[in-house]
C-alpha positions in Angstrom: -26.4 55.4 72.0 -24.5 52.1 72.2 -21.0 52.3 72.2 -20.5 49.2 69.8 -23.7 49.5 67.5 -23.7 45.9 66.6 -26.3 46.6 63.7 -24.8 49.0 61.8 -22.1 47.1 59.8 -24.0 43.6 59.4 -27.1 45.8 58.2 -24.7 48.3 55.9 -22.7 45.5 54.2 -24.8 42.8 54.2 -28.5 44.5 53.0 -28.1 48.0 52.2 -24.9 48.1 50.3 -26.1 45.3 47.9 -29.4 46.0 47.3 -29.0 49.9 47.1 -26.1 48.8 44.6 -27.7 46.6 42.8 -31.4 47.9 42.2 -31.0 51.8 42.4 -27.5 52.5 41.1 -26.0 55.2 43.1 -24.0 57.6 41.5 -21.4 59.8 44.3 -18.9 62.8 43.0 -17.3 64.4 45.8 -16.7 60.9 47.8 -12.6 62.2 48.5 -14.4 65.1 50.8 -15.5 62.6 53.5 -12.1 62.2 55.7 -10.9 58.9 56.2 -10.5 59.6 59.9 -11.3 62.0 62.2 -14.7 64.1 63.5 -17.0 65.8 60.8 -20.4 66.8 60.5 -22.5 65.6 56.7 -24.8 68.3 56.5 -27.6 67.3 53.8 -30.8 68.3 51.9 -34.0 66.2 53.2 -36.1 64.9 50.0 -37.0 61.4 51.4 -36.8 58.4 54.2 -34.4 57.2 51.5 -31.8 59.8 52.4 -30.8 58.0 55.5 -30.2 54.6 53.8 -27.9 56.5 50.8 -25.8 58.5 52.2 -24.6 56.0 54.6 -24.4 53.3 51.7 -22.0 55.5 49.6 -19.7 56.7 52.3 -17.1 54.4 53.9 -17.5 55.3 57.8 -20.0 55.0 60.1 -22.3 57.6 60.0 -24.5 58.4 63.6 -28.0 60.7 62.4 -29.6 62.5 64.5 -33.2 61.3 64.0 -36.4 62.3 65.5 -37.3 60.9 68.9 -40.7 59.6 67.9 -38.8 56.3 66.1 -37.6 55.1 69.2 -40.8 55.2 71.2 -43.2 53.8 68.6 -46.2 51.4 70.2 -46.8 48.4 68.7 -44.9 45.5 67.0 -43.9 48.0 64.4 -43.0 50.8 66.9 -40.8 48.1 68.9 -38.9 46.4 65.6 -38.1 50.4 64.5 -37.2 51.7 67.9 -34.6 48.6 68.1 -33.0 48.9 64.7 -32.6 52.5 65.4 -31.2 52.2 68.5 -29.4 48.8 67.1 -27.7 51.0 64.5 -27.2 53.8 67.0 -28.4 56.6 65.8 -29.6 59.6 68.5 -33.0 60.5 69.3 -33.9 64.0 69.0 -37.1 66.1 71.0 -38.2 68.0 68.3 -40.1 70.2 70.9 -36.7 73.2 71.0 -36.0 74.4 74.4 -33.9 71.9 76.8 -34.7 68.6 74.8 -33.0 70.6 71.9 -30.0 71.3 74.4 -29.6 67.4 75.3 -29.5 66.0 71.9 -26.7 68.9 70.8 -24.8 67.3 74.0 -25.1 64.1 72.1 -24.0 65.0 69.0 -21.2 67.0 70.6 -20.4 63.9 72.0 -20.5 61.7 68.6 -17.9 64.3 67.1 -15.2 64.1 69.9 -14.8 60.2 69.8 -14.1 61.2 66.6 -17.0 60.2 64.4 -19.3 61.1 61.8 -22.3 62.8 62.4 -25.3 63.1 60.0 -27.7 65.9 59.8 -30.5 67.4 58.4 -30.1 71.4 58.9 -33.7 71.8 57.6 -34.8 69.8 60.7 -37.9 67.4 58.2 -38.3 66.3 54.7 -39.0 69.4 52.2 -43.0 68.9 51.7 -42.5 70.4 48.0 -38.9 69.1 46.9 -37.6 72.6 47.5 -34.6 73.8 50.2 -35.8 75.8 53.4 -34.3 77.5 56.0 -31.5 75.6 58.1 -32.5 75.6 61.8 -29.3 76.4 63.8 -28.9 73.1 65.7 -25.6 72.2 63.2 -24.3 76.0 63.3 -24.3 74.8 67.5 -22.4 71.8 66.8 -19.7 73.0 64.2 -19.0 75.8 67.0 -18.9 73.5 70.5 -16.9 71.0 68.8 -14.7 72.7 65.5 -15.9 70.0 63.6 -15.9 70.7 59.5 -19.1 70.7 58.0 -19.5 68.7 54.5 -22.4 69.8 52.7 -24.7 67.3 51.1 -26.8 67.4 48.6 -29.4 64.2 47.8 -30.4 64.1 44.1 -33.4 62.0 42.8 -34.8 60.9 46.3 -37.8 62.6 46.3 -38.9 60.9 43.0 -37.7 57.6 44.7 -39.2 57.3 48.0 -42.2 60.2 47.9 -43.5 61.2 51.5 -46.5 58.4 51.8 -45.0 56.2 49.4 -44.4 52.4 51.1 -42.2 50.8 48.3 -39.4 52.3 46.6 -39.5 53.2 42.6 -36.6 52.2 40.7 -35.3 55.1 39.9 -31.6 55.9 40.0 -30.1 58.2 41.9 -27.4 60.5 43.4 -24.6 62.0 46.2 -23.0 65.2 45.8 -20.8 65.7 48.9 -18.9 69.2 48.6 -15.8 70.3 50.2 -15.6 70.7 54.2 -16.4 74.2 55.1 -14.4 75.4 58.4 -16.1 77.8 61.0 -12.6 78.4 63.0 -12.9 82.0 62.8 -15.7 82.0 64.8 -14.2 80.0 67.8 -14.7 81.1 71.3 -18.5 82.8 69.7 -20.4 79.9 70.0 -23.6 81.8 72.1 -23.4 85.0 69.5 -26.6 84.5 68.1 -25.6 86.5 65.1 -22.8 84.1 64.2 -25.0 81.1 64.8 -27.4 82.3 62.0 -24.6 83.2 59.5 -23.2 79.7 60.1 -26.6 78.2 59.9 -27.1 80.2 56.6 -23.4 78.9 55.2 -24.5 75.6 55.2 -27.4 75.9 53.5 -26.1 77.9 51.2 -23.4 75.5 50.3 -25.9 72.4 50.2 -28.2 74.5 47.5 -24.7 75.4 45.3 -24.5 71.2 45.0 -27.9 70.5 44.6 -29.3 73.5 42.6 -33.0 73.3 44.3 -35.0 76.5 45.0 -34.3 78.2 48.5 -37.4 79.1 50.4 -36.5 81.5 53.2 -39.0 80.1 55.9 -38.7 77.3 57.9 -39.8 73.6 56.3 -43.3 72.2 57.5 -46.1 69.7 56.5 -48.0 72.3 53.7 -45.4 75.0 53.2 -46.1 75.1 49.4 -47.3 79.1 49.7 -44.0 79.8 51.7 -41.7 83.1 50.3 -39.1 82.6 48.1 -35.5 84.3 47.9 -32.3 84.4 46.2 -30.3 82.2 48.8 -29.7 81.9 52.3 -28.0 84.6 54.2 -29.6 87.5 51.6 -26.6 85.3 49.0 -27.4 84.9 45.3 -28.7 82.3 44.0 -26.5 79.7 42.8 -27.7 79.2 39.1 -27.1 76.0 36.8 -28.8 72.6 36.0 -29.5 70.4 38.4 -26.4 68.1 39.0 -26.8 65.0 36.4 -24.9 61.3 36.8 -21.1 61.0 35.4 -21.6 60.8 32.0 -21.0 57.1 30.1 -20.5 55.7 34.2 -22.5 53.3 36.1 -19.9 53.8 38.9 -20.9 54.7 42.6 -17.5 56.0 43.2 -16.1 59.1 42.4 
């Protein structure tokens, strides 16, 4: 990752923070969760390619994803102008593969968080193929533990209608941030290779991202075609939360909280 990613800001306040402004409208509640300084982990839902542009756009730091590997080796003109902008931006490539490619990019985030930064990720690991939540993989329960790093759950509202999976251009549709409080794994310091406490932190998350964003919780791992998965009540054998869906500020065009 470059140490000065000299993309990021020209890209973020010269194209994405005026156009996602101007055309979709984003509405944020929760925006005083993000600390103005200091390493934390955004922990979000996965309903579109769009995620990755909003969040960042709405939230005043730099934000480093962790984003599949495949975008920085594409062929092609395409392949090259993508791999660059992602590494332009500096986000991290991750082998999707598990095992010791899984190990390297956990090193990198681990990394990200103790200069201090903000790290994006997706706990589901891929885009929910039916707009519901599925099971968080443990990659950001690893994190949160090797580094102490609060998580702030995330939840993306609307993006699937905006952006669909296969979808080239953008609807104009408007839509939403809910970023909840930091959630702090301190008590399990020193237990980072209990595999038991990995899950439970795993399952925290995700059950904190489906109290903001009020989605169904499958309780099976997200893939291309998991419409039959089971259904349960929540992660971690939780209740569900129950309630609406969240909805924009009422009488407020505003993107801030």
């Amino acid at each position: 990752m470059p140490r000065f990613p000299v993309l990021y800001w020209p890209i973020k306040l010269f194209v994405a923070e005026p156009l996602v402004s101007a055309v979709f409208r984003p509405w944020v509640r929760g925006l005083e969760n993000v600390p103005r300084s200091g390493p934390a982990i955004l922990a979000s839902n996965h309903l579109s390619a769009a995620d990755t542009v909003l969040l960042p756009t709405v939230v005043r730091r730099r934000v480093t994803y962790i984003a599949k590997a495949d975008l920085f080796t594409g062929k092609g003109l395409r392949g090259k102008l993508t791999a660059g902008l992602m590494r332009g931006i500096g986000q991290l490539p991750v082998d999707r593969s598990g095992g010791k490619a899984s190990s390297v990019a956990i090193d990198s985030a681990v990394r990200v968080l103790r200069g201090g930064e903000l790290l994006g990720i997706y706990p589901e690991g891929t885009r929910s193929p039916d707009g519901r939540l599925y099971r968080g993989r443990t990659g950001v329960a690893r994190i949160a533990l090797a580094t102490g790093a609060p998580v702030i759950p995330v939840a993306m509202i609307g993006t699937d209608d905006l952006l669909p999976t296969g979808r080239i251009l953008p609807k104009v549709r408007r839509v939403g941030v809910v970023i909840g409080e930091p959630l702090d794994f301190s008590r399990y310091a020193g237990r980072a290779e209990d595999q038991l406490v990995v899950r439970s932190v795993a399952d925290e998350v995700m059950y904190a991202i489906q109290k903001l964003s009020k989605q169904e919780y499958v309780d099976a791992y997200a893939r291309r075609g998991a419409g039959d998965a089971p259904s349960a009540g929540g992660p971690g054998g939780r209740a569900a939360p129950a309630g609406p869906a969240p909805q924009p500020p009422p009488g407020s065009d505003d993107t801030r909280p």
